[in-house]
PDB file of the backbone (N, CA, C, O) and the ligand in Angstrom, with CONECT records:
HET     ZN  A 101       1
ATOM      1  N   UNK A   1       0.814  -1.208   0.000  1.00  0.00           N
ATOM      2  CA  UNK A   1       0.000   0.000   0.000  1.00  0.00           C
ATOM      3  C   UNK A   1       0.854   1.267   0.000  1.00  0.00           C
ATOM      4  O   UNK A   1       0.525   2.223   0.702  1.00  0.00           O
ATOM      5  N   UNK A   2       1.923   1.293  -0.759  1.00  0.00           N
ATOM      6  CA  UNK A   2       2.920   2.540  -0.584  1.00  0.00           C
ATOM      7  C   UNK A   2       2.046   3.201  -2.179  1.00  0.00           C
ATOM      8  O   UNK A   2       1.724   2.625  -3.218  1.00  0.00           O
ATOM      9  N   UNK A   3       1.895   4.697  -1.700  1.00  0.00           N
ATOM     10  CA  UNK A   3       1.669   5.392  -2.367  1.00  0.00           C
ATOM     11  C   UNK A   3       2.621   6.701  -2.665  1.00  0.00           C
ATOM     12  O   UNK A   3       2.431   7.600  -1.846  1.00  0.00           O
ATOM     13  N   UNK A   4       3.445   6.944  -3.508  1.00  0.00           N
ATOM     14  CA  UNK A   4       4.372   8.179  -3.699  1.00  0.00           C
ATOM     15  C   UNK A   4       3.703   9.662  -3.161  1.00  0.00           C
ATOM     16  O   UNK A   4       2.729  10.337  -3.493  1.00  0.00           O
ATOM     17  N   UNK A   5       4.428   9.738  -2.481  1.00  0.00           N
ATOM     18  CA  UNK A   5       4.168  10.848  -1.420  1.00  0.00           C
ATOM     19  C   UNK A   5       4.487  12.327  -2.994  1.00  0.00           C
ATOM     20  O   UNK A   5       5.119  12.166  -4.038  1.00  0.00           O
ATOM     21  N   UNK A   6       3.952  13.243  -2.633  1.00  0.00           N
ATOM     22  CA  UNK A   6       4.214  14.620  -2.927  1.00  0.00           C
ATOM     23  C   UNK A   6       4.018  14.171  -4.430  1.00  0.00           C
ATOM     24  O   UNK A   6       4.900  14.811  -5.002  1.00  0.00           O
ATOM     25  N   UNK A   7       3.363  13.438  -5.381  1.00  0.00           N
ATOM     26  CA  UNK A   7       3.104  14.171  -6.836  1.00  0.00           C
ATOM     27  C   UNK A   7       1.748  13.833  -6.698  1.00  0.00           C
ATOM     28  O   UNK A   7       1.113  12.951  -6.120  1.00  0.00           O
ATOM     29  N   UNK A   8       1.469  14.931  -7.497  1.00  0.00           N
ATOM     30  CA  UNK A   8       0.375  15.419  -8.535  1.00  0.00           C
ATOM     31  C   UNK A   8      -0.731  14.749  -9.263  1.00  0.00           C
ATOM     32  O   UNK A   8      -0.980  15.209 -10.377  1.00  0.00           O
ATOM     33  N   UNK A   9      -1.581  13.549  -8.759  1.00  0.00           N
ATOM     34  CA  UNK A   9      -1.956  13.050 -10.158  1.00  0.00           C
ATOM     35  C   UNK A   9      -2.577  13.682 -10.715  1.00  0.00           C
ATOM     36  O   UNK A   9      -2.974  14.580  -9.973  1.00  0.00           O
ATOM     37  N   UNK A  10      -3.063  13.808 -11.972  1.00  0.00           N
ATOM     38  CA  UNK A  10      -3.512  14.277 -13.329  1.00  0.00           C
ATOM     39  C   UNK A  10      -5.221  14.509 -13.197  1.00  0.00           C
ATOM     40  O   UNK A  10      -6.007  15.253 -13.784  1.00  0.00           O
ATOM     41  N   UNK A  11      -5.341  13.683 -12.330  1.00  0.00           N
ATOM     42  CA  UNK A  11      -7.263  13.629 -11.966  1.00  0.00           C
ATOM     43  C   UNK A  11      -7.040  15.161 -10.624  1.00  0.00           C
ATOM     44  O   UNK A  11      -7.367  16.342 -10.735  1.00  0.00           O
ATOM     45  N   UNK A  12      -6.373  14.426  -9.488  1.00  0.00           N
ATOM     46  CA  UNK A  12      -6.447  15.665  -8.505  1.00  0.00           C
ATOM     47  C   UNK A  12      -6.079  16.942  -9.237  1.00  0.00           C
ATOM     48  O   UNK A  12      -6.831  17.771  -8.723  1.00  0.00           O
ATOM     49  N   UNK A  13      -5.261  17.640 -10.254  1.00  0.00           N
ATOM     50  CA  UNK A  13      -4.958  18.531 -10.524  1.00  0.00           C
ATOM     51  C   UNK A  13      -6.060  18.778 -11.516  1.00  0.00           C
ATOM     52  O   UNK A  13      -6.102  20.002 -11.642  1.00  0.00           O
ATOM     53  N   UNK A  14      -6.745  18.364 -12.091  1.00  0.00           N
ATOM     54  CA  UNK A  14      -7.865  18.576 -12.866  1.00  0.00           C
ATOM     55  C   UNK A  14      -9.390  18.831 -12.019  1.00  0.00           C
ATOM     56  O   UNK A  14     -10.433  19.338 -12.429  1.00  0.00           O
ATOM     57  N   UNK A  15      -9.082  18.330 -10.854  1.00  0.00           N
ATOM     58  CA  UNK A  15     -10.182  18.877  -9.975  1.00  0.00           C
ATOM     59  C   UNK A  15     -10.245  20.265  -9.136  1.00  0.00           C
ATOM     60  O   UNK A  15     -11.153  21.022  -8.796  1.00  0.00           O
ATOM     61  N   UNK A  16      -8.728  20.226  -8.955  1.00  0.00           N
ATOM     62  CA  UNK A  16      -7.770  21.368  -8.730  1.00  0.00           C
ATOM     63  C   UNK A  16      -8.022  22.626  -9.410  1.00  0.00           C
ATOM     64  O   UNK A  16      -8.159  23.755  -8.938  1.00  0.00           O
ATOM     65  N   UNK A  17      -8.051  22.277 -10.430  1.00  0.00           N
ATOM     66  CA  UNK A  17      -8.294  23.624 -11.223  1.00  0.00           C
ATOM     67  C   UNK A  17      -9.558  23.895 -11.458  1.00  0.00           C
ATOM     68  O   UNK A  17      -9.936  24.983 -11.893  1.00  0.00           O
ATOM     69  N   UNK A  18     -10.798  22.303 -11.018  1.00  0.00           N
ATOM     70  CA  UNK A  18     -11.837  23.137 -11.567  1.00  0.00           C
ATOM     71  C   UNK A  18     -12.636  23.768 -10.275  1.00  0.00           C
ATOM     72  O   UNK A  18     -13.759  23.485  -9.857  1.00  0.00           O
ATOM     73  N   UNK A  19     -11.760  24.639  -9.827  1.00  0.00           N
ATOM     74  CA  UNK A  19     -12.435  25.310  -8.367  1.00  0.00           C
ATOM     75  C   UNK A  19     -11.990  26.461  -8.969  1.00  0.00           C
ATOM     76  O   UNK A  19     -10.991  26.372  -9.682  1.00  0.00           O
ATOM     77  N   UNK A  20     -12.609  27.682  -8.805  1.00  0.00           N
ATOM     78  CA  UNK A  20     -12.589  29.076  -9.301  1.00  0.00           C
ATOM     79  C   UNK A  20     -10.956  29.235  -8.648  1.00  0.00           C
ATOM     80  O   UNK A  20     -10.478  28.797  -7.601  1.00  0.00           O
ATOM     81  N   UNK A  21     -10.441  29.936  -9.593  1.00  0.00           N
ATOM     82  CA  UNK A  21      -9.031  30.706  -9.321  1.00  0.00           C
ATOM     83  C   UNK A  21      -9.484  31.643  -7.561  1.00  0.00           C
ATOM     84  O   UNK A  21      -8.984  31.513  -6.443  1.00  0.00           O
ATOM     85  N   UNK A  22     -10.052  32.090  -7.817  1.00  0.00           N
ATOM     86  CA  UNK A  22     -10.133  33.346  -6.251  1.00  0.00           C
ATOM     87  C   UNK A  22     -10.234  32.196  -5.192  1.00  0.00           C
ATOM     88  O   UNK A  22      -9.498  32.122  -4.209  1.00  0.00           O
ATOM     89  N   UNK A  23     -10.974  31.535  -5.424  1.00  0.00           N
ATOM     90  CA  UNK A  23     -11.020  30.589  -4.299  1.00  0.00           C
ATOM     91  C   UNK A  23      -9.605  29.650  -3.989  1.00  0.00           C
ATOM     92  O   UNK A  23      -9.038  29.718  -2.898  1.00  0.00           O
ATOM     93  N   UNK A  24      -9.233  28.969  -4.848  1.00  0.00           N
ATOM     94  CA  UNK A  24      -8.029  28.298  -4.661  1.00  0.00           C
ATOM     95  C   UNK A  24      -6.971  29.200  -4.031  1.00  0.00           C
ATOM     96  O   UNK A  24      -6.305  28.864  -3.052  1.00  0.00           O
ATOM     97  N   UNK A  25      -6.846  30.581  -4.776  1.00  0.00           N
ATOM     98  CA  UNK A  25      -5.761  31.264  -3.834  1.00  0.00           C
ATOM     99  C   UNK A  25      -6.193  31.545  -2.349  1.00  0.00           C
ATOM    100  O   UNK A  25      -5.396  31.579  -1.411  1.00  0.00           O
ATOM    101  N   UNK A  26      -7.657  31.759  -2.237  1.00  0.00           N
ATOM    102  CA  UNK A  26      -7.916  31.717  -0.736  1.00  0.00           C
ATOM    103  C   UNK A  26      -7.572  31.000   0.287  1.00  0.00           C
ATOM    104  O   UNK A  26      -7.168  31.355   1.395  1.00  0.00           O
ATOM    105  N   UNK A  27      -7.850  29.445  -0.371  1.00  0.00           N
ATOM    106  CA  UNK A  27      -7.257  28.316   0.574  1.00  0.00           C
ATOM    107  C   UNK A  27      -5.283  28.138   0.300  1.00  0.00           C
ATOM    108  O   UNK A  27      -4.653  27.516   1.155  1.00  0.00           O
ATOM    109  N   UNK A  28      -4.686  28.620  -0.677  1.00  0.00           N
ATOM    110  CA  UNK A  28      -3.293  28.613  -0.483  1.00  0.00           C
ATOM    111  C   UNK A  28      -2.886  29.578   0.706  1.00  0.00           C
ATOM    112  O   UNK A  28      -1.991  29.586   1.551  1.00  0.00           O
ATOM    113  N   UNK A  29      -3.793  30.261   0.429  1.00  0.00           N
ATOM    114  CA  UNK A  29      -2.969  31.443   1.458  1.00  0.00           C
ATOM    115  C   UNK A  29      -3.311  31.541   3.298  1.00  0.00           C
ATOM    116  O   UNK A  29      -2.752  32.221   4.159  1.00  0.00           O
ATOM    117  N   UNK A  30      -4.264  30.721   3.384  1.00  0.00           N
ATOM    118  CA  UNK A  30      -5.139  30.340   4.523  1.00  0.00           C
ATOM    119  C   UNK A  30      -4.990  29.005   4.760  1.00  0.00           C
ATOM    120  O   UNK A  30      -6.031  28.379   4.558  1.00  0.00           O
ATOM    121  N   UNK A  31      -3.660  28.068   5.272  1.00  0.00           N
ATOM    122  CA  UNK A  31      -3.750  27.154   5.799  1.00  0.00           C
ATOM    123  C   UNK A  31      -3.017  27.259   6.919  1.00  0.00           C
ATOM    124  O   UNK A  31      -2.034  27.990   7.045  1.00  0.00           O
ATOM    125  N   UNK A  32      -3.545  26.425   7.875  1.00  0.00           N
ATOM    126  CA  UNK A  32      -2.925  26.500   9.248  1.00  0.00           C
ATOM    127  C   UNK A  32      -1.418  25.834   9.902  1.00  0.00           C
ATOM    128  O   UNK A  32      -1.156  24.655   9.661  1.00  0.00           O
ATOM    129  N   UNK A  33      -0.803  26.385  10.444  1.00  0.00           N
ATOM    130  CA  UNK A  33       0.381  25.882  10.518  1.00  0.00           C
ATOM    131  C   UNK A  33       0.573  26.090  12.130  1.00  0.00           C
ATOM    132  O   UNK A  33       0.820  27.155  12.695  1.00  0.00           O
ATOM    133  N   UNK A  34       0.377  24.653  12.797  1.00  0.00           N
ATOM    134  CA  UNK A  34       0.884  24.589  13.833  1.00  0.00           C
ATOM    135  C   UNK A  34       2.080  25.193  14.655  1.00  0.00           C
ATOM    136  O   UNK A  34       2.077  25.382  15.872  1.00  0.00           O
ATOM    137  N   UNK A  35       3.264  25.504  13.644  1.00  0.00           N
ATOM    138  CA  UNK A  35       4.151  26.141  14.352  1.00  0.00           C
ATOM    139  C   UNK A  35       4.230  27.582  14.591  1.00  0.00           C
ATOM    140  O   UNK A  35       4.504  28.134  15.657  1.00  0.00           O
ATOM    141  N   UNK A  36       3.976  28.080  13.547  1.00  0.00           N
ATOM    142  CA  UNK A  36       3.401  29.302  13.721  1.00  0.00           C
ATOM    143  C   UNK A  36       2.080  29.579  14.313  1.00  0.00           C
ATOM    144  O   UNK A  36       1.952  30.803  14.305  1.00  0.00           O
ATOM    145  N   UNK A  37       1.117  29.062  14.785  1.00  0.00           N
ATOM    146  CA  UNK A  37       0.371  28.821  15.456  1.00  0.00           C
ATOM    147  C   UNK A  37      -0.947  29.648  14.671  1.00  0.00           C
ATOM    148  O   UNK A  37      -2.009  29.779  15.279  1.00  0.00           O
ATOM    149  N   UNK A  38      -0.806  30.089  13.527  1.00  0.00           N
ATOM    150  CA  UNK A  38      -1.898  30.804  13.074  1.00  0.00           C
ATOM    151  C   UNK A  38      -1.893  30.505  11.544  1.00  0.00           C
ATOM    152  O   UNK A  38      -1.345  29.511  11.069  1.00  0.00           O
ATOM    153  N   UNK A  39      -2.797  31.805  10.537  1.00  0.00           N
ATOM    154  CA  UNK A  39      -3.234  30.800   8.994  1.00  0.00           C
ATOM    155  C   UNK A  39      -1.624  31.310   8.347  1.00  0.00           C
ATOM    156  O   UNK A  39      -1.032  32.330   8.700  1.00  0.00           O
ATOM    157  N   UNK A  40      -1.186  30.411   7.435  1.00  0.00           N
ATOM    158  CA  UNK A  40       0.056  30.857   6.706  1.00  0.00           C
ATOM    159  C   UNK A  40      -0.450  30.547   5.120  1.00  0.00           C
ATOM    160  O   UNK A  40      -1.512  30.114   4.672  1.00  0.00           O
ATOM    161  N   UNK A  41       0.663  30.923   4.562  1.00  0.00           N
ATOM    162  CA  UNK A  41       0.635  30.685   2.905  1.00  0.00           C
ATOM    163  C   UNK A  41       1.175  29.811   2.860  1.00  0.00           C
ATOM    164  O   UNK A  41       2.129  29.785   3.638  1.00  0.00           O
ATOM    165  N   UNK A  42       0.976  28.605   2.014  1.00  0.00           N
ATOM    166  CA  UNK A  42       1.528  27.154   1.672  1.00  0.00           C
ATOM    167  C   UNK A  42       2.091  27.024   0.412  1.00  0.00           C
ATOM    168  O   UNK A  42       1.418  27.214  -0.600  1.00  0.00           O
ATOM    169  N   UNK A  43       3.376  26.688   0.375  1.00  0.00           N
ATOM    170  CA  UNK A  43       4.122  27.021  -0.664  1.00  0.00           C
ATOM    171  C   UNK A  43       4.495  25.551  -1.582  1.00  0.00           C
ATOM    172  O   UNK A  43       3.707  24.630  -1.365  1.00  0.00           O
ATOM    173  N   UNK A  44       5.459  25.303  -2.438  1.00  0.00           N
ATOM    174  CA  UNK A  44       5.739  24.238  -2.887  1.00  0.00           C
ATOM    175  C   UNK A  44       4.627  22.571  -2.673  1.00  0.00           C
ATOM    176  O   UNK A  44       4.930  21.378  -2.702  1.00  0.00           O
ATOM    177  N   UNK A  45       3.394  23.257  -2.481  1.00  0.00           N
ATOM    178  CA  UNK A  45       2.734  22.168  -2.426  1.00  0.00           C
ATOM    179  C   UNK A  45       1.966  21.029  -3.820  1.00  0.00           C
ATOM    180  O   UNK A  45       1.622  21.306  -4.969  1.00  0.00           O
ATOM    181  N   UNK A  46       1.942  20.033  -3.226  1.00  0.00           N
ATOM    182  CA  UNK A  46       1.284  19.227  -4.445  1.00  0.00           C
ATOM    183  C   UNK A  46      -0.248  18.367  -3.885  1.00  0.00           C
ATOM    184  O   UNK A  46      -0.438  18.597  -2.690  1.00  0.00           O
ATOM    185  N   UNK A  47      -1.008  17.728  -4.325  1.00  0.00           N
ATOM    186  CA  UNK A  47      -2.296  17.472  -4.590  1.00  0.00           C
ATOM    187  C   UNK A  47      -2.377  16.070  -4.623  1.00  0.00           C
ATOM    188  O   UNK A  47      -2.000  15.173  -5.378  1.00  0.00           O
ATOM    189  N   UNK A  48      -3.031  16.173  -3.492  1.00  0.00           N
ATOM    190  CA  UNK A  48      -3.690  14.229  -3.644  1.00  0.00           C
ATOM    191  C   UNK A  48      -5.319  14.541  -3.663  1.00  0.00           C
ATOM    192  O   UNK A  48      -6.000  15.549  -3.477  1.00  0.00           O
ATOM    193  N   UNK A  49      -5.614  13.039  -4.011  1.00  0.00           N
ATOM    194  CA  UNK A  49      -7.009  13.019  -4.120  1.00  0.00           C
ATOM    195  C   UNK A  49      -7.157  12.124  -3.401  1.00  0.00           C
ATOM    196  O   UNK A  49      -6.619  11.021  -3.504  1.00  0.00           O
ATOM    197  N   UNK A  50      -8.156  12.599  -2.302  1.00  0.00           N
ATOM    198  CA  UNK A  50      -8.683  11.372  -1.146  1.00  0.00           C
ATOM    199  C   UNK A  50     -10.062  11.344  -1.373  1.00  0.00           C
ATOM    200  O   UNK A  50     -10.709  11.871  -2.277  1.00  0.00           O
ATOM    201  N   UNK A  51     -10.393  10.719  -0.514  1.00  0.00           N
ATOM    202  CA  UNK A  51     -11.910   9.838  -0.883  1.00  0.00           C
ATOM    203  C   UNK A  51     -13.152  10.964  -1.234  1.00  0.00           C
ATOM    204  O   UNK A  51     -14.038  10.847  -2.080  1.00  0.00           O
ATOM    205  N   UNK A  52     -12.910  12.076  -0.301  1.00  0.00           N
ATOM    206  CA  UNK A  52     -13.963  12.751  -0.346  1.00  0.00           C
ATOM    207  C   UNK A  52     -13.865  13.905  -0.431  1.00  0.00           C
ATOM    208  O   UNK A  52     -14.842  14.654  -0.418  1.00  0.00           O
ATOM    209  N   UNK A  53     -12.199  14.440  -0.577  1.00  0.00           N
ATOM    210  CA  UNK A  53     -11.077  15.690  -0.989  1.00  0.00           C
ATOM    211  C   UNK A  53      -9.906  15.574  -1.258  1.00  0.00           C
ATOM    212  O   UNK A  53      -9.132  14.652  -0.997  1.00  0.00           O
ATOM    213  N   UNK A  54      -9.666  17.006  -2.071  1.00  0.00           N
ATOM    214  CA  UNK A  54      -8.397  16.854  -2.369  1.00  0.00           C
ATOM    215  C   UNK A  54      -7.328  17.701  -0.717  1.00  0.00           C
ATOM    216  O   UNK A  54      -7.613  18.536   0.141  1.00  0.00           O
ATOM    217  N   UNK A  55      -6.373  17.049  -0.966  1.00  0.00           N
ATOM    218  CA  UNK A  55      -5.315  17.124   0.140  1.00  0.00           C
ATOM    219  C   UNK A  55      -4.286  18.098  -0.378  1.00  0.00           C
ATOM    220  O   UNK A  55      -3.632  17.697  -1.341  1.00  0.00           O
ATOM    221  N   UNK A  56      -4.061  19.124   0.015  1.00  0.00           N
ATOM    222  CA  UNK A  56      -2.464  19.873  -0.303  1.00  0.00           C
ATOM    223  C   UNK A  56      -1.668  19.706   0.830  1.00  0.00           C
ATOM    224  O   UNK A  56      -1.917  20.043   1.987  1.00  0.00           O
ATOM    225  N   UNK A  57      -0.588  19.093   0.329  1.00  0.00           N
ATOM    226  CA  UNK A  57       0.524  19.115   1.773  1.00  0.00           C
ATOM    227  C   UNK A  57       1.646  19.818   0.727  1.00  0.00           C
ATOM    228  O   UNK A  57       1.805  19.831  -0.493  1.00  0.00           O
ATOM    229  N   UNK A  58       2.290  20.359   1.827  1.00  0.00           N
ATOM    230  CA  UNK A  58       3.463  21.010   1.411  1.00  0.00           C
ATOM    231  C   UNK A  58       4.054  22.289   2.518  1.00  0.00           C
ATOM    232  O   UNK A  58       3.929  22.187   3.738  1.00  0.00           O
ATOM    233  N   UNK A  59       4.511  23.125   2.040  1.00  0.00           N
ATOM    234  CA  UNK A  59       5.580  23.536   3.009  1.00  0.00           C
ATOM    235  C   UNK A  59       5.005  25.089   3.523  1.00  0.00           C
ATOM    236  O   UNK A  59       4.484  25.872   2.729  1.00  0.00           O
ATOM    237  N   UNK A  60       5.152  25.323   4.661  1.00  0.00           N
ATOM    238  CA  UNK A  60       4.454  27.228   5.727  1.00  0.00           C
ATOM    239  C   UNK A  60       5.807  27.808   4.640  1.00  0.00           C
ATOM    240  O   UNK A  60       6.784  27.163   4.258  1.00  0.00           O
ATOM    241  N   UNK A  61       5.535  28.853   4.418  1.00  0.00           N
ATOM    242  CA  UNK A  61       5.762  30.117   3.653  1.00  0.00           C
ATOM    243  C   UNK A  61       6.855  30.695   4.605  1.00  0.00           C
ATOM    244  O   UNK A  61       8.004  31.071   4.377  1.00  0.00           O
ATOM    245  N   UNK A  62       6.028  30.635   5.879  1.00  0.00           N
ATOM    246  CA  UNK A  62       6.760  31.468   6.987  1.00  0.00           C
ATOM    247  C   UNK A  62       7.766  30.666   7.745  1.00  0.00           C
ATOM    248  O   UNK A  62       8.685  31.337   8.214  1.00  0.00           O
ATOM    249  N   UNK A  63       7.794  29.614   7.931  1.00  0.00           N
ATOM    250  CA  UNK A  63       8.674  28.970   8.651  1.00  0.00           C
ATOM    251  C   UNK A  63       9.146  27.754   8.055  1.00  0.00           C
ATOM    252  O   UNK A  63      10.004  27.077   8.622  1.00  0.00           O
ATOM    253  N   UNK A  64       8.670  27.441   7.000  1.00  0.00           N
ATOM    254  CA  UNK A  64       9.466  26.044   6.218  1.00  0.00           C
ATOM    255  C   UNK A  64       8.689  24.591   6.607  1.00  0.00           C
ATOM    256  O   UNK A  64       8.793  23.524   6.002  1.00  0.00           O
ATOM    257  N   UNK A  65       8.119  24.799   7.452  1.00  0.00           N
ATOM    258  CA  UNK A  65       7.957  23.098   8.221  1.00  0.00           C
ATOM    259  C   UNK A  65       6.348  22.664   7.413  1.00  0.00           C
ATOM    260  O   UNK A  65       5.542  23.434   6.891  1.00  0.00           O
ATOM    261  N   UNK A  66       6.290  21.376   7.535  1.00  0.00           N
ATOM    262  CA  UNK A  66       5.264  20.987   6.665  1.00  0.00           C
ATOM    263  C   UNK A  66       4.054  21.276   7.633  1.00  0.00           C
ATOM    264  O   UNK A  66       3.790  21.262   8.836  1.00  0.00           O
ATOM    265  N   UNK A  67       3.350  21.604   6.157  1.00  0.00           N
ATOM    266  CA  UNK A  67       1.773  22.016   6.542  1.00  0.00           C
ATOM    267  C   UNK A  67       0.880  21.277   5.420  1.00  0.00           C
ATOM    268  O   UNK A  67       1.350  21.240   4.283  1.00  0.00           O
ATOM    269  N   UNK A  68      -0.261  20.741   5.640  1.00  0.00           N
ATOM    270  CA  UNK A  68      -1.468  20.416   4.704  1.00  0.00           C
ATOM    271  C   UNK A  68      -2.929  20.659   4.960  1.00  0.00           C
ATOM    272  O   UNK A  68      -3.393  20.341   6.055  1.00  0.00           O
ATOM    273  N   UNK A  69      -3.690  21.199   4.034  1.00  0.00           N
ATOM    274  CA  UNK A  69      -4.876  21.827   3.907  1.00  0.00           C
ATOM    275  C   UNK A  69      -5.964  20.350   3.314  1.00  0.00           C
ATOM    276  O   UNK A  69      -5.916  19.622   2.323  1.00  0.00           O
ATOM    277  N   UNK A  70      -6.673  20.418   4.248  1.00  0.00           N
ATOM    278  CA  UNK A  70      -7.935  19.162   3.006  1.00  0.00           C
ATOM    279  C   UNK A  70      -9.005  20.459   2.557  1.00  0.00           C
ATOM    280  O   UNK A  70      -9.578  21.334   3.205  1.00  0.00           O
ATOM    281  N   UNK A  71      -8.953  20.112   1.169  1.00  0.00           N
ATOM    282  CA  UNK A  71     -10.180  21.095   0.844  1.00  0.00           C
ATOM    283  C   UNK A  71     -11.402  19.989   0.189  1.00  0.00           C
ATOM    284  O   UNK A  71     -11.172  19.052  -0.575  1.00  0.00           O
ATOM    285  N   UNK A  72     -12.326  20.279   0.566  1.00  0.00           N
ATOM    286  CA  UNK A  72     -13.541  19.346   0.590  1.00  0.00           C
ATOM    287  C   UNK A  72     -14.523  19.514  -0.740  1.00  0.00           C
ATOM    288  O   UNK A  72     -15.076  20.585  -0.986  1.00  0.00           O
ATOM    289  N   UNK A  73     -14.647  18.558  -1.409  1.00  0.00           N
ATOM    290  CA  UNK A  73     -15.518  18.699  -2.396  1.00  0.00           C
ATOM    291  C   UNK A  73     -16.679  19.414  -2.366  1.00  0.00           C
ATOM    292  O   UNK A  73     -17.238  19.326  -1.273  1.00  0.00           O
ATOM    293  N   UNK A  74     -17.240  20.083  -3.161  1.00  0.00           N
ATOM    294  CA  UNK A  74     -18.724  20.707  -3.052  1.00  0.00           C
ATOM    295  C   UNK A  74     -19.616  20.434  -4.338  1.00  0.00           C
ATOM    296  O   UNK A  74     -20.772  20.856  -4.389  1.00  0.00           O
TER     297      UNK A  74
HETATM  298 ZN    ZN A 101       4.811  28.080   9.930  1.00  0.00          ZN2+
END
């Protein structure tokens, strides 16, 4: 059950995009980062597709350490 961590598939990024541009930058820029303890910008991230959302993990803007956002289908 190993699944390659950090790429992109071709379905999640196609679902990815079909969320309005304003909105997607909303949730890049609004994810929470435990170390910084408040919302940060999420940088170098990539896109999974889970059962019932897509997943961005990737890296706080502000402090480097990993952060991931689930954004939920609608
Ligand atoms: Zn941070």
């Amino acid at each position: 059950m190993s699944r390659p961590e950090n790429i992109t598939s071709f379905k999640a990024l196609q679902l990815w995009r079909a969320i309005p541009q304003q909105y997607r930058d909303k949730l890049v820029r609004n994810v929470f980062c435990g170390n910084c303890g408040g919302a940060v910008e999420i940088v170098d991230y990539s896109i999974r597709e889970e059962k019932f959302a897509l997943l961005l993990t990737g890296k706080c803007r502000t402090c480097g350490k990993p952060v991931a956002r689930v954004v939920e289908n609608e």
